[in-house]
py3Dmol code that shows the C-alpha trace and the ligand (Angstrom):
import py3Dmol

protein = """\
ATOM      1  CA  UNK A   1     112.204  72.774  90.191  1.00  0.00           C
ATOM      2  CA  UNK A   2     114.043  71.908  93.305  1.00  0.00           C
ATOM      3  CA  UNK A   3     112.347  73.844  96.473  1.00  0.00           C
ATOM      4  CA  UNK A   4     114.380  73.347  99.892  1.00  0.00           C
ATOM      5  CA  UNK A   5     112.415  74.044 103.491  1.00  0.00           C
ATOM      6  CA  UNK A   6     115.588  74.806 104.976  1.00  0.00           C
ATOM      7  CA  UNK A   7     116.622  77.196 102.321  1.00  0.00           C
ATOM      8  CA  UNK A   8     113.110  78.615 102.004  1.00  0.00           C
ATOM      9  CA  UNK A   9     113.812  79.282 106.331  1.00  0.00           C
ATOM     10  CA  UNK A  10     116.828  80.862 106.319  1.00  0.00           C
ATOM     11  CA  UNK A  11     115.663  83.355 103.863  1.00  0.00           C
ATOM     12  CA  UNK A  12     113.174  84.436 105.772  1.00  0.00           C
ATOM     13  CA  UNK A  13     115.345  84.463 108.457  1.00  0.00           C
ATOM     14  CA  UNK A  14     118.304  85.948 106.988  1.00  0.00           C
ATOM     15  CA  UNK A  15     116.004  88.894 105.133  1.00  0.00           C
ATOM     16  CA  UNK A  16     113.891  89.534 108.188  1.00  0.00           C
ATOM     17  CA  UNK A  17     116.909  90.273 110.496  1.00  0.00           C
ATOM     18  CA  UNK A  18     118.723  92.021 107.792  1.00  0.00           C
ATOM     19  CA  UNK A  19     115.578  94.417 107.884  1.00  0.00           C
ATOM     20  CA  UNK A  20     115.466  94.757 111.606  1.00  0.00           C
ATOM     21  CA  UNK A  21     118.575  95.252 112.157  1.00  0.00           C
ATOM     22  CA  UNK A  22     118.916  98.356 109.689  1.00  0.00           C
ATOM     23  CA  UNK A  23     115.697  99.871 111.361  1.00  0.00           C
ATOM     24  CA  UNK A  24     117.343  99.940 115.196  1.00  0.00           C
ATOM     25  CA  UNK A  25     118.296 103.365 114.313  1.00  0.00           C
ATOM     26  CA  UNK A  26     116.220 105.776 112.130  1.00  0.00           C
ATOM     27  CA  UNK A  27     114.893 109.461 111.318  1.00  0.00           C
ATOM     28  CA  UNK A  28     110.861 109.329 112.584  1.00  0.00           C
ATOM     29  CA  UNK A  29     109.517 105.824 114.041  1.00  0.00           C
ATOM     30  CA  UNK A  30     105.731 105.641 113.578  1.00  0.00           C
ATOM     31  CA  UNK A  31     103.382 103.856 115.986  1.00  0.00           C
ATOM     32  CA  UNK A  32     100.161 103.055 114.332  1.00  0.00           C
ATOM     33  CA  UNK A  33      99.309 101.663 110.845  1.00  0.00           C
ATOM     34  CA  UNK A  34      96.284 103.669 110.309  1.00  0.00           C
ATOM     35  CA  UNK A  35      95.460 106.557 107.771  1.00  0.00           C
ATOM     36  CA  UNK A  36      97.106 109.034 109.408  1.00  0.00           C
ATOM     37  CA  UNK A  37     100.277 107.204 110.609  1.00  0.00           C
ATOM     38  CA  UNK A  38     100.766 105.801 106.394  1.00  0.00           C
ATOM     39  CA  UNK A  39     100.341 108.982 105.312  1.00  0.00           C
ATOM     40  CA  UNK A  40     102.612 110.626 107.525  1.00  0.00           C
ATOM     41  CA  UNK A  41     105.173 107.468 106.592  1.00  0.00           C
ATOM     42  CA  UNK A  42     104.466 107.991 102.915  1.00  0.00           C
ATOM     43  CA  UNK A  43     105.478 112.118 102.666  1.00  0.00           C
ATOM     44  CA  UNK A  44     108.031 111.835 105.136  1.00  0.00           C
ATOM     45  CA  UNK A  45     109.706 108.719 102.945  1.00  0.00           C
ATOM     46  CA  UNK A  46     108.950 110.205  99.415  1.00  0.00           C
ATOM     47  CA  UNK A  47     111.184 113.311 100.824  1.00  0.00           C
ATOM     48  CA  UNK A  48     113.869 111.147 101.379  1.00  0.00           C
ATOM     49  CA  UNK A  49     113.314 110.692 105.571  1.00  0.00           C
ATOM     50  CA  UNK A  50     114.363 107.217 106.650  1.00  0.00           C
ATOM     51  CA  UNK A  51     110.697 106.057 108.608  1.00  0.00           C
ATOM     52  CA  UNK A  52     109.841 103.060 110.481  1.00  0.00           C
ATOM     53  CA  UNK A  53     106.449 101.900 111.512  1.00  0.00           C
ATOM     54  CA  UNK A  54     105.448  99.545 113.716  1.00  0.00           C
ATOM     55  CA  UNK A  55     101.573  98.070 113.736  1.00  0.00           C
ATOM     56  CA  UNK A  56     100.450  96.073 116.466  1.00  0.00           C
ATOM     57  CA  UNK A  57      97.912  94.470 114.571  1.00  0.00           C
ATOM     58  CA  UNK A  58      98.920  91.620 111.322  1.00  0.00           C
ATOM     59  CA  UNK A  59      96.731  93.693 109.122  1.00  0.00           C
ATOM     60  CA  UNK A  60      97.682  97.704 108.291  1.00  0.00           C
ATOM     61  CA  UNK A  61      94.790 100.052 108.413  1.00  0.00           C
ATOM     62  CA  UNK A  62      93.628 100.535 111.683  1.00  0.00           C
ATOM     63  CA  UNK A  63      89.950 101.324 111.910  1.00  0.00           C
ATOM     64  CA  UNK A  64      89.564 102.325 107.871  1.00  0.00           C
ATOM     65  CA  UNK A  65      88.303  98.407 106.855  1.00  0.00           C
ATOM     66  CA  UNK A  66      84.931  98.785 108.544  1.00  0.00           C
ATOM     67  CA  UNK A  67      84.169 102.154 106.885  1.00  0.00           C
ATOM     68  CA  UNK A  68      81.396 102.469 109.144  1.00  0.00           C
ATOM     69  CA  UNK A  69      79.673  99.749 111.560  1.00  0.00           C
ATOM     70  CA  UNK A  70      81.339  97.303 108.847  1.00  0.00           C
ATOM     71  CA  UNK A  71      79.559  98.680 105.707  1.00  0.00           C
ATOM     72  CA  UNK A  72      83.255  99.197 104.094  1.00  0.00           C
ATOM     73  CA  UNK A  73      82.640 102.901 102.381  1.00  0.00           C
ATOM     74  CA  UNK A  74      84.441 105.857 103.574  1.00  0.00           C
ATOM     75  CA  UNK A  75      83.884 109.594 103.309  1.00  0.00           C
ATOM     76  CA  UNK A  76      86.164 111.885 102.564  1.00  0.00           C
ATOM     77  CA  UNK A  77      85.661 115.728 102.600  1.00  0.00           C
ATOM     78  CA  UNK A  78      86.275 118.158  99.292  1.00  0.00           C
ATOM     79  CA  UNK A  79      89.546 119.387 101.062  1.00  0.00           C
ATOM     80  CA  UNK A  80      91.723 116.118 101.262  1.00  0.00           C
ATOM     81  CA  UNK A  81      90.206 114.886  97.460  1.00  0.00           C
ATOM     82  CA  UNK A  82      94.072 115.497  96.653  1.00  0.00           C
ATOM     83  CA  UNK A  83      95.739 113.110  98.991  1.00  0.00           C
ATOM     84  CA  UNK A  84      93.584 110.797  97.781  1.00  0.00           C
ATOM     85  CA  UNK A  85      94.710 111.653  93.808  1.00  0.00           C
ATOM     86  CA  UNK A  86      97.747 110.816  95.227  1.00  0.00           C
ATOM     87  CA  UNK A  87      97.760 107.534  96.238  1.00  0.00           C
ATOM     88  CA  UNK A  88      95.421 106.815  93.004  1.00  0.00           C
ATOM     89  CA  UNK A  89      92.296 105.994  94.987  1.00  0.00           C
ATOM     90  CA  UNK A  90      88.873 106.136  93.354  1.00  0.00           C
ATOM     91  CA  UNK A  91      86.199 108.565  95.032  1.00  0.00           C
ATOM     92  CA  UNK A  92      82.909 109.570  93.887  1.00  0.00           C
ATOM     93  CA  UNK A  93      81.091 112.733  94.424  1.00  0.00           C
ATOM     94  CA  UNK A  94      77.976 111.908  96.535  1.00  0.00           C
ATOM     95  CA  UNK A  95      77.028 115.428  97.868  1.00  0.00           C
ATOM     96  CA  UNK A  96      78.647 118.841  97.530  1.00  0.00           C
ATOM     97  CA  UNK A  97      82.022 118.546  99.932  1.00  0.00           C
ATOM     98  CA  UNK A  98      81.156 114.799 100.618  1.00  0.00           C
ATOM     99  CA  UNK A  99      83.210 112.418  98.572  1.00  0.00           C
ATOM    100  CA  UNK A 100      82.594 108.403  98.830  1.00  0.00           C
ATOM    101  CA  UNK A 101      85.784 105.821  98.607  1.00  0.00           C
ATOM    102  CA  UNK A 102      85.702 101.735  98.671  1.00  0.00           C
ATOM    103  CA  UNK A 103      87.964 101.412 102.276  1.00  0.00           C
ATOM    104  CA  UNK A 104      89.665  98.311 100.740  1.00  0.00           C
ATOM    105  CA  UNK A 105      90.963 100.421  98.064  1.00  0.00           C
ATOM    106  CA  UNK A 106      91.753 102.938  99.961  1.00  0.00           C
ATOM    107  CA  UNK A 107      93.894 101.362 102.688  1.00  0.00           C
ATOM    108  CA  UNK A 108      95.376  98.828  99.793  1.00  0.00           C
ATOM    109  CA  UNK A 109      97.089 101.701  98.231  1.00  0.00           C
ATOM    110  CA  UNK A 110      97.673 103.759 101.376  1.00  0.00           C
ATOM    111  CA  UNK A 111      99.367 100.753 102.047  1.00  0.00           C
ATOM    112  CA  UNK A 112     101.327  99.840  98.699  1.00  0.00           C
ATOM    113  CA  UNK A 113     101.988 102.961  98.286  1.00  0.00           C
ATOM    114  CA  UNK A 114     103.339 104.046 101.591  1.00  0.00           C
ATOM    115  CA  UNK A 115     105.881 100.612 101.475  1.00  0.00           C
ATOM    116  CA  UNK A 116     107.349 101.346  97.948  1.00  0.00           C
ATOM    117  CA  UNK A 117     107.810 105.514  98.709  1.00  0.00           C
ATOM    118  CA  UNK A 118     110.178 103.214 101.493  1.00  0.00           C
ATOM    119  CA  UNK A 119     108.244 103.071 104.586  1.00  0.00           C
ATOM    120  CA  UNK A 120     109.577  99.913 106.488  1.00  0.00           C
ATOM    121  CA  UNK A 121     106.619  98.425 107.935  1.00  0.00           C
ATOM    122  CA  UNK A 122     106.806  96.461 111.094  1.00  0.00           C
ATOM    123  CA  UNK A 123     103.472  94.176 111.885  1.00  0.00           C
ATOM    124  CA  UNK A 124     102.787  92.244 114.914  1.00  0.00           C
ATOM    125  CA  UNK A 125     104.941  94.683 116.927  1.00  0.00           C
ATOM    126  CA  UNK A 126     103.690  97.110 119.747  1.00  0.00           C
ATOM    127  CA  UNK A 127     105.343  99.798 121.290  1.00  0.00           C
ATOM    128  CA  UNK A 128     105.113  99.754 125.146  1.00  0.00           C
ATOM    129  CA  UNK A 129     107.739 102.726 126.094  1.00  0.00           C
ATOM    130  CA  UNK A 130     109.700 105.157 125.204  1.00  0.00           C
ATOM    131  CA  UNK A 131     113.437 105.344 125.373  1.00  0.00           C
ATOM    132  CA  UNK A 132     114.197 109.002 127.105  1.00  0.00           C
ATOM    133  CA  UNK A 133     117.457 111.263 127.485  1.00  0.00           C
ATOM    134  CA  UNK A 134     117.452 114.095 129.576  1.00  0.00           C
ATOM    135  CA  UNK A 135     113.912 115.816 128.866  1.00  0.00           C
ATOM    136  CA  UNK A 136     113.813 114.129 125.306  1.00  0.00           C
ATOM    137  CA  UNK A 137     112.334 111.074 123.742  1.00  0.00           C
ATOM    138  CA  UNK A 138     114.640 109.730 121.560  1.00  0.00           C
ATOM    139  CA  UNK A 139     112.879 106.083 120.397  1.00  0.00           C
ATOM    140  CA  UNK A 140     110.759 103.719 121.279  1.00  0.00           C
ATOM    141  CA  UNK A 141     110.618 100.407 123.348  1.00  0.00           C
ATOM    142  CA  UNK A 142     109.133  97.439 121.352  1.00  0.00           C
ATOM    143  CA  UNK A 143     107.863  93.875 121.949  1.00  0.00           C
ATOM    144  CA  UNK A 144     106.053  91.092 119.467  1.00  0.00           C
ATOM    145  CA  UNK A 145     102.146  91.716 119.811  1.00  0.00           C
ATOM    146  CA  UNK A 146     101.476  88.118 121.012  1.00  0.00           C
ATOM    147  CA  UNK A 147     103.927  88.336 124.085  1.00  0.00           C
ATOM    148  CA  UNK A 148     101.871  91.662 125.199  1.00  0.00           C
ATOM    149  CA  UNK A 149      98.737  89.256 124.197  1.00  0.00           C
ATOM    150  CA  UNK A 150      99.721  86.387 126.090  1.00  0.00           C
ATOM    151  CA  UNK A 151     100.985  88.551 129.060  1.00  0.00           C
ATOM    152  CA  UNK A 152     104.218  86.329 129.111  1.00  0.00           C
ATOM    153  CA  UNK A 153     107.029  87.913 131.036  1.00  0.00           C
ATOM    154  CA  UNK A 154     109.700  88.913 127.907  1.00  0.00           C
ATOM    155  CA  UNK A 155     112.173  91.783 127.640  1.00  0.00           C
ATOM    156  CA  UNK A 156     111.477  94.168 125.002  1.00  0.00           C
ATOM    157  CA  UNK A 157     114.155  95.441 122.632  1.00  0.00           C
ATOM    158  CA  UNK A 158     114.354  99.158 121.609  1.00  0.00           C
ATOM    159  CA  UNK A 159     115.061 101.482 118.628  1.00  0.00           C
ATOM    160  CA  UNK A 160     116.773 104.923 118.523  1.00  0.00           C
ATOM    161  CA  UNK A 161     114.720 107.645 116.522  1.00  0.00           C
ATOM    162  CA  UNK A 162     115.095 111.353 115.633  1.00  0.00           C
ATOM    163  CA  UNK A 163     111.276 112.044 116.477  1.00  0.00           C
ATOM    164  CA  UNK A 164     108.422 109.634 117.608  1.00  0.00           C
ATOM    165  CA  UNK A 165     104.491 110.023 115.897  1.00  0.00           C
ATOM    166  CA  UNK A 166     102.164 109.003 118.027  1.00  0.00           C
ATOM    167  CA  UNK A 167      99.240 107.658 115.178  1.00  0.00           C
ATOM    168  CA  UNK A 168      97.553 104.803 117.611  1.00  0.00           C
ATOM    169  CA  UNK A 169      94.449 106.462 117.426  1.00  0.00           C
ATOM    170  CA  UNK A 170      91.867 107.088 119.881  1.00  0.00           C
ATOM    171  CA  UNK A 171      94.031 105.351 122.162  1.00  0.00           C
ATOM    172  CA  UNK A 172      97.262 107.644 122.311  1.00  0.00           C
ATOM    173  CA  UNK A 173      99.281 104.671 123.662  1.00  0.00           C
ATOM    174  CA  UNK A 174     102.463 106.844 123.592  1.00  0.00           C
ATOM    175  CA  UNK A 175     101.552 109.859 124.708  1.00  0.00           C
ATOM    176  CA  UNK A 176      99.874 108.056 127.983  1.00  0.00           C
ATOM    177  CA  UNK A 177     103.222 106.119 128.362  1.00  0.00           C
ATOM    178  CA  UNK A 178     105.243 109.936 128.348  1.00  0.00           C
ATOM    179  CA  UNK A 179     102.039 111.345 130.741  1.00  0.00           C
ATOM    180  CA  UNK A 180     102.971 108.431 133.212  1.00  0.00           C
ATOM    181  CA  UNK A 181     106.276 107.792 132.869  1.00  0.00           C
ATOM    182  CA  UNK A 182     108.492 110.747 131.968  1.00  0.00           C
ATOM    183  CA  UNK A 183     108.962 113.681 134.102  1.00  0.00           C
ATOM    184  CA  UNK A 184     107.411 116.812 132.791  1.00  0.00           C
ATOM    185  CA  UNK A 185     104.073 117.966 131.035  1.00  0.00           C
ATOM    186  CA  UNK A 186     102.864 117.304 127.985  1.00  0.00           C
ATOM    187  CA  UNK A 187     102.390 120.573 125.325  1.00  0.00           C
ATOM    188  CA  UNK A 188      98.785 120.707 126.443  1.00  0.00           C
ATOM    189  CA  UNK A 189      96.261 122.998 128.106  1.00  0.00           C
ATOM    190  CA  UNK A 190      96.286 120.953 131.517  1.00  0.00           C
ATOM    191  CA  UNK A 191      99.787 119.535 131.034  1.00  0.00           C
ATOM    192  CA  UNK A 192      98.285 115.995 131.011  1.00  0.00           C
ATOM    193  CA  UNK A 193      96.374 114.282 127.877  1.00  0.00           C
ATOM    194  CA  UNK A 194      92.698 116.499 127.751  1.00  0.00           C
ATOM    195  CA  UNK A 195      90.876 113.357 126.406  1.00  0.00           C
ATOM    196  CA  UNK A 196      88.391 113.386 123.356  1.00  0.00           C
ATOM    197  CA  UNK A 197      84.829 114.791 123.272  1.00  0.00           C
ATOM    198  CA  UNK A 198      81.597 113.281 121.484  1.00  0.00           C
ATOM    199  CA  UNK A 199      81.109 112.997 117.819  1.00  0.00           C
ATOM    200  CA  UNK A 200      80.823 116.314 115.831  1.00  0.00           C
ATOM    201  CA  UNK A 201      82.397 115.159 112.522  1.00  0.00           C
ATOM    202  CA  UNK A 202      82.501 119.101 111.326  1.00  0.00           C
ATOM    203  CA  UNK A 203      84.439 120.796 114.092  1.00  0.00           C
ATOM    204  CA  UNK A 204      86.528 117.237 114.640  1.00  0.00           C
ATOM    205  CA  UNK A 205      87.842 117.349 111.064  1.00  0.00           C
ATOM    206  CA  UNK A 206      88.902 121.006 111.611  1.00  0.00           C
ATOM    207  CA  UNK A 207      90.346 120.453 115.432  1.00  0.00           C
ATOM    208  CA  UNK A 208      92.576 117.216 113.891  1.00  0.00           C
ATOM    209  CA  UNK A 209      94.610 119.158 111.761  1.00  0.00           C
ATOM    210  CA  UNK A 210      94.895 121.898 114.580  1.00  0.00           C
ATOM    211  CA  UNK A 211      95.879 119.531 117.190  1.00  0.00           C
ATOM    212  CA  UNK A 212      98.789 117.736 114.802  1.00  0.00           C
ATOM    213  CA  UNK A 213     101.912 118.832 116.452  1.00  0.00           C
ATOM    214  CA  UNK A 214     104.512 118.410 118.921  1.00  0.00           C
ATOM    215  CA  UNK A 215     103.311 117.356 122.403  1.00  0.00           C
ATOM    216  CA  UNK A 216     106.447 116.687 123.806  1.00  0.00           C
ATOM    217  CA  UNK A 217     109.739 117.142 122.825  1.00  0.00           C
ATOM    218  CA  UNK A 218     110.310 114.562 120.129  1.00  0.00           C
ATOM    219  CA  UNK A 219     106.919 113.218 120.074  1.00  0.00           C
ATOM    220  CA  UNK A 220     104.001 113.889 117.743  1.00  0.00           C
ATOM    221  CA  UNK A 221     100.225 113.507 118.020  1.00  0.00           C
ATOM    222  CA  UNK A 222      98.334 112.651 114.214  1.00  0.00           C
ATOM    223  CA  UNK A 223      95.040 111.507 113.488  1.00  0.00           C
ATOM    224  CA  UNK A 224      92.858 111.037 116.291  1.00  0.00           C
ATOM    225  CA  UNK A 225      94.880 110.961 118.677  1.00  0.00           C
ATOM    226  CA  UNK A 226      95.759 115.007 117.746  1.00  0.00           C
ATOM    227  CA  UNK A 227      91.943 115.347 119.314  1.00  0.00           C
ATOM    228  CA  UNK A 228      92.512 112.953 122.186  1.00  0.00           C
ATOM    229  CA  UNK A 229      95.688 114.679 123.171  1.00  0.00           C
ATOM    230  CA  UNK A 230      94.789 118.099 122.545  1.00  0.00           C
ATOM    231  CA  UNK A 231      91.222 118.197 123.469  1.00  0.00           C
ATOM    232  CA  UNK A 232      88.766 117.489 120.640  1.00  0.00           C
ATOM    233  CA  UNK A 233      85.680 115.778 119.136  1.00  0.00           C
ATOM    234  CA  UNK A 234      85.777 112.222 117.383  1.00  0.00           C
ATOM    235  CA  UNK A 235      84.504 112.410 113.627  1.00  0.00           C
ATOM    236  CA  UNK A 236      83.149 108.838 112.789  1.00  0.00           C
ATOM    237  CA  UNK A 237      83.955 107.235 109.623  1.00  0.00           C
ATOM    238  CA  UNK A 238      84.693 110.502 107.988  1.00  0.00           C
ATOM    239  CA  UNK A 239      88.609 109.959 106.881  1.00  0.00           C
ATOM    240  CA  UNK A 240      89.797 113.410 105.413  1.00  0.00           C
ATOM    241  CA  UNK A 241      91.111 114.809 108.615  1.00  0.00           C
ATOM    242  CA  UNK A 242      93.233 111.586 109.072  1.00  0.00           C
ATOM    243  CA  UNK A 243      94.739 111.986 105.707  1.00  0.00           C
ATOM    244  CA  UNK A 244      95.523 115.497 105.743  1.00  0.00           C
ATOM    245  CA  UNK A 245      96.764 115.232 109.499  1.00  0.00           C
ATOM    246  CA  UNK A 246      99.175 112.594 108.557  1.00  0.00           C
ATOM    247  CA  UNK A 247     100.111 115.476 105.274  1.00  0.00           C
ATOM    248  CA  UNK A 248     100.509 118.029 108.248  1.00  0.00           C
ATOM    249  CA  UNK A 249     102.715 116.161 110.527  1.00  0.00           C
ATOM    250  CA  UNK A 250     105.012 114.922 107.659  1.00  0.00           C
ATOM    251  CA  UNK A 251     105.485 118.617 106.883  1.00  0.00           C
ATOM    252  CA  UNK A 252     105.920 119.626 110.122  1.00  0.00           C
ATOM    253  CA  UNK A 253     108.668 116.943 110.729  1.00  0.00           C
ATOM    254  CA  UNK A 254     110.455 117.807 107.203  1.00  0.00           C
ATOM    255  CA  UNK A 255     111.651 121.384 108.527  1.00  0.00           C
ATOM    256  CA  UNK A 256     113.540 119.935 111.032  1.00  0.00           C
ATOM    257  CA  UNK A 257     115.609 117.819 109.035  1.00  0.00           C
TER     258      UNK A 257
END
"""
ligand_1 = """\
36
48F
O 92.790 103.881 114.894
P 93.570 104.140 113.673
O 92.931 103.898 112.363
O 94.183 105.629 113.801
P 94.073 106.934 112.908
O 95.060 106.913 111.826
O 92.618 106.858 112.263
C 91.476 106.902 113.052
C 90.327 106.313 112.272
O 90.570 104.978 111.926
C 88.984 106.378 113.005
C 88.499 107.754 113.209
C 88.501 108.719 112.093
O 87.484 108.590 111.289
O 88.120 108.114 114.279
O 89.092 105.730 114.255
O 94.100 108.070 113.865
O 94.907 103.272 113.700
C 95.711 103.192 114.838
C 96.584 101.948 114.708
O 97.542 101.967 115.754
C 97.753 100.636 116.187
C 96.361 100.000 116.101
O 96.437 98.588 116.029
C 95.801 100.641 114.838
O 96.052 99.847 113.701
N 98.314 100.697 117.533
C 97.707 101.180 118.645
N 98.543 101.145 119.703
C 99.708 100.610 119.234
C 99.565 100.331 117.852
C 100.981 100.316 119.836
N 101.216 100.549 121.131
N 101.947 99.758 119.066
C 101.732 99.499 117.742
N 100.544 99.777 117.121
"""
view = py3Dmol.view(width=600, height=400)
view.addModel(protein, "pdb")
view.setStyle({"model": 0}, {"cartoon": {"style": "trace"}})
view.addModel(ligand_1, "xyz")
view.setStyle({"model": 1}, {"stick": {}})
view.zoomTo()
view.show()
């Protein structure tokens, strides 16, 4: 066996960039790695939709590792028991409508499986704009996650998309870049983000798939930040919602191409 460091390089290289460059244009760019944003990937891929995502973070699964306050279970409700039969995930029953799931597992094969329906996944990269025509967003601006870290004064690149999903959680990074940036209101009640109320898992769950949907021309809202766009509770470690939002959104987006 003869291994070369140069050779070893240039593939990486070579492989990377052929990857990046192919992804400068595509059908629905994702920002977000967590449930909702792989699921969304995931359907939208299986039906054929060319998707990129781009995670800020190395790691893909947002805030699903820590189940909750790090003890690493999840629950997931009766309703969304079939996304997880999807993606092969173990669950056990624990009480009537509340279902128990190891969040390595789950995110593992959210993961796996969301990357071989053909999800490209993009890690270490955060999006900090929008690119806009007219009263449109059409893509998204993006920069490495250690030059945002660092603060260091770089140029970002961009990529041209059909749609945008907004999945960065309780955050809604993109939908607060559109609020500030872009001229025009946002598909809400005031016109302007409503924000997200205290925990009432019940009603949250319910109000996530609700608030899944266009909030701007081109851009949607899934997972939590549906209920920090649209008005809503948070939910707490209860992961349904996110699963079946990203399921909703995916749909939604399919009947427009
Ligand atoms: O927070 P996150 O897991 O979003 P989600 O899919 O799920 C929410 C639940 O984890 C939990 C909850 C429900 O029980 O309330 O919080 O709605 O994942 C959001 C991901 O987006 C990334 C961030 O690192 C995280 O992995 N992210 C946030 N802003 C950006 C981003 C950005 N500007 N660019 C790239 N990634």
């Amino acid at each position: 066996m003869k291994l070369d460091e140069v050779i070893i390089s240039k593939a990486i290289v070579d492989r990377f960039f052929q990857k990046f460059l192919s992804h400068l244009e595509t059908d629905v760019a994702i920002v977000g790695g967590g449930p909702s944003g792989l699921v969304a990937g995931y359907f939208l891929a299986k039906a054929g939709i060319k998707v990129t995502l781009f995670e800020r973070k190395l790691s893909i699964g947002g805030g699903m590792w820590g189940g909750g306050m790090m003890f690493n279970e999840i629950v997931v409700q009766k309703d969304a028991l079939h996304i997880l039969d999807e993606f092969k995930i173990r669950y056990h029953e624990y009480h009537s409508h509340h279902y128990t799931a190891d969040s390595i597992e789950t995110i593992s094969m959210l993961t796996a499986k969301t990357v071989q329906a053909g999800v490209t996944i993009f890690n270490c990269m955060s999006a900090e704009d929008v690119l806009m025509r007219q009263d449109r967003v059409i893509g998204l601006v993006i920069n490495w996650s250690p030059v945002e870290m660092a603060g260091l004064h770089v140029d970002p690149l961009s990529i041209r998309s059909k749609y945008v999903i907004d999945a960065t959680g309780h955050a809604i990074e993109i939908v607060h870049v559109v609020q500030k940036k872009v001229p025009g209101k946002l598909n809400t009640a005031s016109g302007h983000a409503e924000g997200e109320q205290s925990m009432w898992s019940d009603k949250a769950e319910t109000m996530t798939l609700q608030n899944t949907r266009e909030v701007f021309p081109g851009l949607y809202v899934a997972g939590m930040a549906a209920n920090a766009t649209f008005g809503g509770p948070r939910m707490g470690p209860i992961f349904g919602g996110m699963l079946l939002s990203g399921e909703k959104v995916a749909n939604e987006l399919l009947t427009k191409f």
